[in-house]
C-alpha positions as CSV (number, residue, x, y, z in Angstrom):
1,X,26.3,151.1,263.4
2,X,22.4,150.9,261.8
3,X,20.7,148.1,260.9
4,X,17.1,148.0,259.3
5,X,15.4,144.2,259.4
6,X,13.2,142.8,257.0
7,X,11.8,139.5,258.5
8,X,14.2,137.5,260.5
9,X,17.3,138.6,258.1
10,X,19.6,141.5,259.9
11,X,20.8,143.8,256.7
12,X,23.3,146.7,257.5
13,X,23.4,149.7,255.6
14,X,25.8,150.2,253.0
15,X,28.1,153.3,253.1
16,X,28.3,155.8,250.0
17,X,31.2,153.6,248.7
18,X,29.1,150.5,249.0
19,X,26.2,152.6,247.4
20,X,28.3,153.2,244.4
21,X,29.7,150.3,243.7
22,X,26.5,148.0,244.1
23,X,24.5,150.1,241.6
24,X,23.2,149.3,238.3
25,X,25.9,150.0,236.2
26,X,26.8,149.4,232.6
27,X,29.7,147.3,233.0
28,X,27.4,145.0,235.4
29,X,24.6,144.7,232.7
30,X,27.6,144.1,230.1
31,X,29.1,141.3,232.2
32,X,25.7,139.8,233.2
33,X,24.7,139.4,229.8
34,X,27.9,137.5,228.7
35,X,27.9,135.1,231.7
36,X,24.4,134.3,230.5
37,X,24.7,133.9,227.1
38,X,28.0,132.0,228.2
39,X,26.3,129.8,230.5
40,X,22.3,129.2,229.1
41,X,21.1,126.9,226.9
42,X,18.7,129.3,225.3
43,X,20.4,130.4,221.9
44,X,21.5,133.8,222.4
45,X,23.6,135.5,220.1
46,X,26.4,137.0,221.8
47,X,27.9,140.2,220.4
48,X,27.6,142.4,223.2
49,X,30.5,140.9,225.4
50,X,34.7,141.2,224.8
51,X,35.4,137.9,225.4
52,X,38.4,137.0,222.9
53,X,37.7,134.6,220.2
54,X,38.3,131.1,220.8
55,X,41.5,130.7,218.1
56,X,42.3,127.1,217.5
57,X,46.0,127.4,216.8
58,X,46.2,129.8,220.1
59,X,44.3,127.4,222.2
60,X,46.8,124.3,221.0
61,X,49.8,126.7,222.4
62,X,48.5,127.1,225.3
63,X,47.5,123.2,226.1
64,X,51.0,122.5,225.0
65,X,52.5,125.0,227.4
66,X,50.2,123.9,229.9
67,X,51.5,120.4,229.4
68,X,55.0,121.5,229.7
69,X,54.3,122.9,233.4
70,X,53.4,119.8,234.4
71,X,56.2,117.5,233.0
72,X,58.9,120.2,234.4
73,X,59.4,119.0,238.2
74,X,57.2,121.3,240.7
75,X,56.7,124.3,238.4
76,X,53.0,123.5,238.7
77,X,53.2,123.7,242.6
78,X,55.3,126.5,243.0
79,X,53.1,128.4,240.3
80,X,49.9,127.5,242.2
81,X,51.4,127.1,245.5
82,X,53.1,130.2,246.5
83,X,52.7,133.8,246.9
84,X,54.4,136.4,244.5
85,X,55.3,140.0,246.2
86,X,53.0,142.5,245.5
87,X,55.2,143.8,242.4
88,X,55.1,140.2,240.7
89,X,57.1,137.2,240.1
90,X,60.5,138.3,240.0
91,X,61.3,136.2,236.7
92,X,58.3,137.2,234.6
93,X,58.9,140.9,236.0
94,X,63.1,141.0,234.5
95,X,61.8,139.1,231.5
96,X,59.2,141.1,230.3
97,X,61.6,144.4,230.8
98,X,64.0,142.7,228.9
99,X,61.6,141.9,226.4
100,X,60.7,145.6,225.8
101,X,64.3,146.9,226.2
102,X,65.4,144.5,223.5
103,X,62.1,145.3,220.8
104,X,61.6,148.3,221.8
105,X,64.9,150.2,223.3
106,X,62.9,151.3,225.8
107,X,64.8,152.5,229.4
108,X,63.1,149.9,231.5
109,X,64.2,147.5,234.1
110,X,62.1,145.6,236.9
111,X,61.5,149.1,238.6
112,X,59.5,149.9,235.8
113,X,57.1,147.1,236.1
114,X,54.0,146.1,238.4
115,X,52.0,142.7,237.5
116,X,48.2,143.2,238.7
117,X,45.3,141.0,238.5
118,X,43.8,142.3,235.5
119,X,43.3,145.5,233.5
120,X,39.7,146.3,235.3
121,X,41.3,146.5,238.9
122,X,44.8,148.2,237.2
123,X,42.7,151.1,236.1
124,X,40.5,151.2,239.4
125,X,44.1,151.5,241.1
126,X,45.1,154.1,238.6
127,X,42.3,156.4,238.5
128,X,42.1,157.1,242.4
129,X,45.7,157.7,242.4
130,X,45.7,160.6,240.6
131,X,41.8,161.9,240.2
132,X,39.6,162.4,243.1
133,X,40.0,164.7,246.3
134,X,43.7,165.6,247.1
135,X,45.2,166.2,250.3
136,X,44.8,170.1,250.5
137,X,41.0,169.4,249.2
138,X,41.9,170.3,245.7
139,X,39.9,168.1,243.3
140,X,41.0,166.5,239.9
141,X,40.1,164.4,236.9
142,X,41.2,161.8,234.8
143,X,40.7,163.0,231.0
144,X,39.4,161.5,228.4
145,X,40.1,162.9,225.3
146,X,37.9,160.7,223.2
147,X,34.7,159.6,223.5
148,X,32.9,156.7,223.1
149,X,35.5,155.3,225.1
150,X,36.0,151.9,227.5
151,X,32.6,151.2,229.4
152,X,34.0,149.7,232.0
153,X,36.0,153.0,232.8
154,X,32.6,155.1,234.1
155,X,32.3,153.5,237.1
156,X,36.0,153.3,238.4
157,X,36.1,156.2,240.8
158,X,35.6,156.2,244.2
159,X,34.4,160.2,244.3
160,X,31.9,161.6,242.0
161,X,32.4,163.2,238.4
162,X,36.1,162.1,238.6
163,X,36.2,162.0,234.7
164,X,35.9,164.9,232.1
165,X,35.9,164.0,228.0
166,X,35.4,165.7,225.2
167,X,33.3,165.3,222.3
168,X,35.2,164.2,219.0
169,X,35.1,165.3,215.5
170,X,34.5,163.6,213.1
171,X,35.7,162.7,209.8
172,X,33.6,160.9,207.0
173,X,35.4,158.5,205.1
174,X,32.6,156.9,202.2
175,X,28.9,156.8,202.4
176,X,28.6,154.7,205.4
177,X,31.9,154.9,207.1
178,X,33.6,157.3,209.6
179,X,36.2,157.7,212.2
180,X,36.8,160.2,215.5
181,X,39.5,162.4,216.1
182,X,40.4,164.0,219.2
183,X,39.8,168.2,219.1
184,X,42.2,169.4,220.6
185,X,40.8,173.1,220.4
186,X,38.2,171.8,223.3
187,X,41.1,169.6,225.1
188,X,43.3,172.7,225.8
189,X,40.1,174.6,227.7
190,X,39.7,171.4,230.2
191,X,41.9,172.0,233.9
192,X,42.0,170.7,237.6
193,X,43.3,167.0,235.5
194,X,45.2,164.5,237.4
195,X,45.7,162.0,234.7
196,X,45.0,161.1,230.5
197,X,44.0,157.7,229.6
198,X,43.0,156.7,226.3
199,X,42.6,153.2,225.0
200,X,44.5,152.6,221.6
201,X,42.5,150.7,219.8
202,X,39.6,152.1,221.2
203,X,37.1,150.2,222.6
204,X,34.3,150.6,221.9
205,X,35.0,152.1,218.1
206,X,38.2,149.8,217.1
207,X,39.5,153.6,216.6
208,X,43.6,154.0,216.8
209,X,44.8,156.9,217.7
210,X,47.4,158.1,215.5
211,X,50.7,158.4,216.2
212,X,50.5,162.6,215.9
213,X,47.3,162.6,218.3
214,X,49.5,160.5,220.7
215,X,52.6,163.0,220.1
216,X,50.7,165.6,221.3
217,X,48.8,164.1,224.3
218,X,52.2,163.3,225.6
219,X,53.2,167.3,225.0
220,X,50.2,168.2,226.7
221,X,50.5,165.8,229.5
222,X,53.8,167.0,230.2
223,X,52.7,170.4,230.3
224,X,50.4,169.8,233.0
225,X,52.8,167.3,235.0
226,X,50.6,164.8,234.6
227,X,50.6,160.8,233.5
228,X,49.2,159.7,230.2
229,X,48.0,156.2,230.3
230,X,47.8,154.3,227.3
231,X,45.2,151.0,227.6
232,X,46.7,148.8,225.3
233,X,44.4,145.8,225.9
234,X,44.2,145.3,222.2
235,X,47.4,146.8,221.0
236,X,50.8,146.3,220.5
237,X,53.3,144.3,220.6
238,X,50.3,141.6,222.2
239,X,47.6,141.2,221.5
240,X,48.6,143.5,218.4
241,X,44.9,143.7,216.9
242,X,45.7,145.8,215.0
243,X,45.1,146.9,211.3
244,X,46.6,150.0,211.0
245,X,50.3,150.5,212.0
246,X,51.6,152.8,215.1
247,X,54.6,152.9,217.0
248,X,54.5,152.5,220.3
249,X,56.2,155.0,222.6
250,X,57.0,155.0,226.4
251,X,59.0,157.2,228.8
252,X,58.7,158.0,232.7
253,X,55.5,160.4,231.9
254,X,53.6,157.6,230.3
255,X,51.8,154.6,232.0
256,X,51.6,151.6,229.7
257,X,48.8,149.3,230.3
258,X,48.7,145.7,228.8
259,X,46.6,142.6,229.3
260,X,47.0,138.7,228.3
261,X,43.3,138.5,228.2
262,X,43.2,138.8,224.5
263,X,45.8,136.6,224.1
264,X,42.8,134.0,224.4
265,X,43.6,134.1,228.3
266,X,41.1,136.1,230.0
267,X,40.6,134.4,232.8
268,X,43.7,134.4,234.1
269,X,43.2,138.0,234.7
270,X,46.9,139.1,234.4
271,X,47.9,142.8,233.6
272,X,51.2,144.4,233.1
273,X,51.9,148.0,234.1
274,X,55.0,149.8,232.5
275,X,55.7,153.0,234.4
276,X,58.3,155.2,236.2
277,X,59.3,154.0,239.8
278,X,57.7,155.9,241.7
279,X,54.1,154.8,240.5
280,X,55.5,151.0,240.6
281,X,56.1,151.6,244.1
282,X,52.5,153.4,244.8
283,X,50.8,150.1,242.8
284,X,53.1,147.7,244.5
285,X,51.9,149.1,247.9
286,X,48.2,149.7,246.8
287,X,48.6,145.9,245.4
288,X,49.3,144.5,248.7
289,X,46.7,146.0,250.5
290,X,43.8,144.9,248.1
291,X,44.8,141.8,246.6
292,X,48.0,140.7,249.1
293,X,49.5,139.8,245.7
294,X,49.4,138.9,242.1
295,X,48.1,135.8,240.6
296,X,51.2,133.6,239.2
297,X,49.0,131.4,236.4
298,X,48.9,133.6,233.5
299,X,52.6,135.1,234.5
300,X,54.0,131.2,234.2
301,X,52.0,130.5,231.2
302,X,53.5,133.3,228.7
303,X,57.3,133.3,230.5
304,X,58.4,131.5,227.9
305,X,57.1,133.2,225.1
306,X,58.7,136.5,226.0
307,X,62.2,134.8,226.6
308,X,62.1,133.8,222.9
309,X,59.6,136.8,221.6
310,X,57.4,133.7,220.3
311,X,54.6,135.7,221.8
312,X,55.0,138.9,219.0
313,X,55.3,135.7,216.8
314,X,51.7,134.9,217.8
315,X,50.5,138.2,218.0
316,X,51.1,139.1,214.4
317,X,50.9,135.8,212.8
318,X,47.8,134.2,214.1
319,X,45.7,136.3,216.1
320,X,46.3,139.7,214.1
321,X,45.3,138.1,210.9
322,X,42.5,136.0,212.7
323,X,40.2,139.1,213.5
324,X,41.3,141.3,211.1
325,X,39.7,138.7,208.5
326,X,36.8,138.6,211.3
327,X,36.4,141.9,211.3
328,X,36.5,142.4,207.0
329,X,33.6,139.7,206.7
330,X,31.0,141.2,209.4
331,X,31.4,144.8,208.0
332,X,30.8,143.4,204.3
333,X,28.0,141.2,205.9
334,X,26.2,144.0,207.4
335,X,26.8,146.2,204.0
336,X,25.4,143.9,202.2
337,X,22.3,143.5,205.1
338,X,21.8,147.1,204.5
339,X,22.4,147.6,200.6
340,X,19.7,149.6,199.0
341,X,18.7,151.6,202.1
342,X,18.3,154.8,202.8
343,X,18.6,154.5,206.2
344,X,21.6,156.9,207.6
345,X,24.0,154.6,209.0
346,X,27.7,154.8,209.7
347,X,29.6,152.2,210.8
348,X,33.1,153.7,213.0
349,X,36.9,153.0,210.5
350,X,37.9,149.4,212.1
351,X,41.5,149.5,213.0
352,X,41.7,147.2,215.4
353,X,39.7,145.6,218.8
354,X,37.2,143.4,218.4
355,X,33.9,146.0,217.8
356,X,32.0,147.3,215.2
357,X,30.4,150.6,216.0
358,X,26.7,151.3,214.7
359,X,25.5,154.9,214.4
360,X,21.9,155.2,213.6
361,X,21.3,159.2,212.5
362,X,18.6,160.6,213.8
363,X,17.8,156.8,215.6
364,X,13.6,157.1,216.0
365,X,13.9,155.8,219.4
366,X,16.5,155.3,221.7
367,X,19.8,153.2,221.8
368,X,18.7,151.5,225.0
369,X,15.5,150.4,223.3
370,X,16.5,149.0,220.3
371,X,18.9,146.9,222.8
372,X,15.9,145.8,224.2
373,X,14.5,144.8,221.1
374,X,17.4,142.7,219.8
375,X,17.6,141.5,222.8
376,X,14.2,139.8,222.9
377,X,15.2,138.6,219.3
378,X,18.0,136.7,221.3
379,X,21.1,139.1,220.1
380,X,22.9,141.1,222.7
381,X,24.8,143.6,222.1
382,X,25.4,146.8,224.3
383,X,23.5,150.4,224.1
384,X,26.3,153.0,223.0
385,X,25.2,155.8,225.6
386,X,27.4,153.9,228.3
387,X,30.6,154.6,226.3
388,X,30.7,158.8,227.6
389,X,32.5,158.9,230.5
390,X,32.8,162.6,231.8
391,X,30.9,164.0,228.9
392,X,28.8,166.6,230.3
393,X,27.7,168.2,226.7
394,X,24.6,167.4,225.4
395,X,24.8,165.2,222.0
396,X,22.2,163.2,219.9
397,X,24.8,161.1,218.7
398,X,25.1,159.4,222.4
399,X,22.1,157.4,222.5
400,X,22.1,156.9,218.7
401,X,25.2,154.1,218.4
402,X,25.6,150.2,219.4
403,X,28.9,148.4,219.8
404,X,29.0,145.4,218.2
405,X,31.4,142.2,218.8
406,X,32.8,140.6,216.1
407,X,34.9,137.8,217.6
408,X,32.5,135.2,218.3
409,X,31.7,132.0,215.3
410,X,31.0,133.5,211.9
411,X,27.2,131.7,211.3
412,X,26.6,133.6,215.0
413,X,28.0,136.9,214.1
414,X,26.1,136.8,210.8
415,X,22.8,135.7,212.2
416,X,23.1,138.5,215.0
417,X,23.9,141.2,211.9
418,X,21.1,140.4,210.1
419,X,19.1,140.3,212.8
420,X,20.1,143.9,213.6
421,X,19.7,145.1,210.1
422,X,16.1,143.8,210.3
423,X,15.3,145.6,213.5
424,X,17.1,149.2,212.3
425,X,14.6,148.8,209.1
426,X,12.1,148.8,211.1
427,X,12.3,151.6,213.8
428,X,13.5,153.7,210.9
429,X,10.0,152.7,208.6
């Protein structure tokens, strides 16, 4: 084993897997700006970060739930006080297939389902399943069909240039509005994949994927034998931010991803995988050697609300209409910022998340440094060339775009807009 010493401290050398996951990475400076601005008494503007909005009538269910677990005999101790297998707790597991078979008519029971500790270490689990170096020393991918896509993706794989995207087109909507689509032209000519994921909505773009693109991911992913994963951490039927309508679709070929984080519950880093038995079984046994097992908190918190399907209740009456009104007022904000400018800029078709998505045409200087600059303004938000995963083409358009949250208090989203329509003046002039 080596060693090198610096003063009286012993360090040892990392291996290449410690290498790679200790570096500078975009999810890191993402994450460390929002624990700052989180935590600091400076007055940062934070609209960089996806932390869920603080939604009062949400925040009153879940006290009240909360309440209830400790007036109900020793739910609170067994839910703190005892391990889960690595699938899950068994009644959250049957309720939640229930839930689905009932709304949905989906074919699932509690085969079909696998409770991790969060969406960010469900995708790590996912991605080196299927894309890296096989057995016989074949390598694969995971595919991502659209770009920008989820920054905390990039950095998921154990070996290198595990992912491979492909650039979008695009279709202009008005003046100043757009939206991606995936070209499929370019998709066809991509091989050696392991897996699909898309998110749906998007982040970073609050782009949906249409129920046709998703019709024939699935056809292509079957072609190839291969698992598309849909990331619903915004989608339907919870958190359902959503402003556009889909319909979701399962079967033994897809992997369906969801999250209670934006269910204003993000800490209690709770994810739900839907997916054929076999893959339960490979999560289930990948789960136990990581995390032992799956934390119960967020699991007894919701139970409840998927017994009675209060929680689509929730989904569409408060929280849907919550940011979708959020999301309305920012873009007419930073329209208005902008009015009678001839600056070319685009902001991506909301349909959903919690993200606008700035495109500066022909940006004079890089995305990265007018991060910098709002950030020494005190607004954060995060430099859009993080957001291309496996994109080996060469494109202006990657270091020309900013992603933009939304969900935070209106007088800070506002401040932080205007803020950032000052700053694009400027670089432009």
């Amino acid at each position: 084993m080596l060693y090198f010493f610096q003063g009286s401290v012993v360090f040892m050398k990392l291996s290449a897997f410690g290498e790679k996951l200790t570096q500078k990475t975009g999810i890191l400076e993402l994450m460390d700006d929002l624990g700052r601005a989180m935590s600091t008494e400076q007055h940062l503007l934070m609209l960089g970060g996806g932390n869920p909005a603080h939604i009062l009538e949400v925040e009153k269910i879940w006290r009240k739930r909360w309440q209830e677990i400790l007036d109900n005999g020793d739910e609170l101790e067994r839910m703190l006080g005892n391990y889960t297998t690595p699938q899950g707790d068994a009644d959250f597991i049957n309720t939640i297939a229930g839930f689905f078979r009932r709304n949905y008519h989906w074919q699932v029971t509690e085969k079909n389902i696998t409770v991790l500790n969060g969406s960010q270490t469900t995708f790590y689990f996912l991605f080196n399943m299927f894309a890296g170096v096989y057995p016989d020393g074949t390598k694969k991918r995971t595919l991502l069909p659209l770009v920008p896509e989820y920054i905390g993706y990039a950095d998921q794989g154990i070996s290198k240039d595990m992912f491979v995207s492909v650039k979008p087109t695009i279709q202009f909507i008005d003046k100043h509005t757009f939206k991606y689509h995936i070209d499929f032209d370019n998709l066809y000519k991509v091989d050696a994949i392991g897996a699909i994921c898309v998110s749906r909505p998007t982040n970073p773009t609050g782009n949906v994927i249409t129920d046709a693109e998703i019709a024939q991911l699935h056809k292509f992913a079957k072609e190839r034998e291969v698992p598309l994963i849909i990331d619903n951490a915004y989608g339907s039927p919870f958190p359902n931010i959503l402003f556009t309508d889909i319909t979701p679709i399962w079967d033994e070929n897809i992997i369906y991803v969801l999250t209670l984080s934006k269910l204003g519950l993000p800490s209690v880093r709770t994810s739900v995988v839907i997916a054929n038995e076999e893959v339960t079984k490979k999560l289930t046994s990948i789960n136990a050697i990581a995390s032992l097992s799956t934390g119960t908190v967020g699991q007894h918190l919701v139970l409840p609300y998927l017994i009675n399907d209060e929680l689509m209740t929730i989904s569409q009456d408060i929280i849907r209409p919550f940011y979708h009104k959020k999301a309305e007022d920012a873009i007419a904000f930073f329209h208005q910022q902008m009015q009678n400018s001839t600056i070319p800029y685009f902001l991506h078709k909301s349909e959903g998340a919690l993200f606008l998505w700035l495109w500066c045409k022909d940006l004079p200087i890089s995305d990265y440094e007018l991060y910098q600059r709002l950030k020494e303004r005190g607004v954060i938000v995060v430099p859009g060339h993080y957001f291309y995963p496996g994109l080996q083409e060469e494109w202006q358009q990657k270091s020309e775009c900013l992603r933009i949250t939304y969900s935070q208090d209106e007088s800070m989203v506002h401040k932080g807009l205007a803020i950032i329509a000052e700053e694009v003046k400027k670089v432009y002039v």
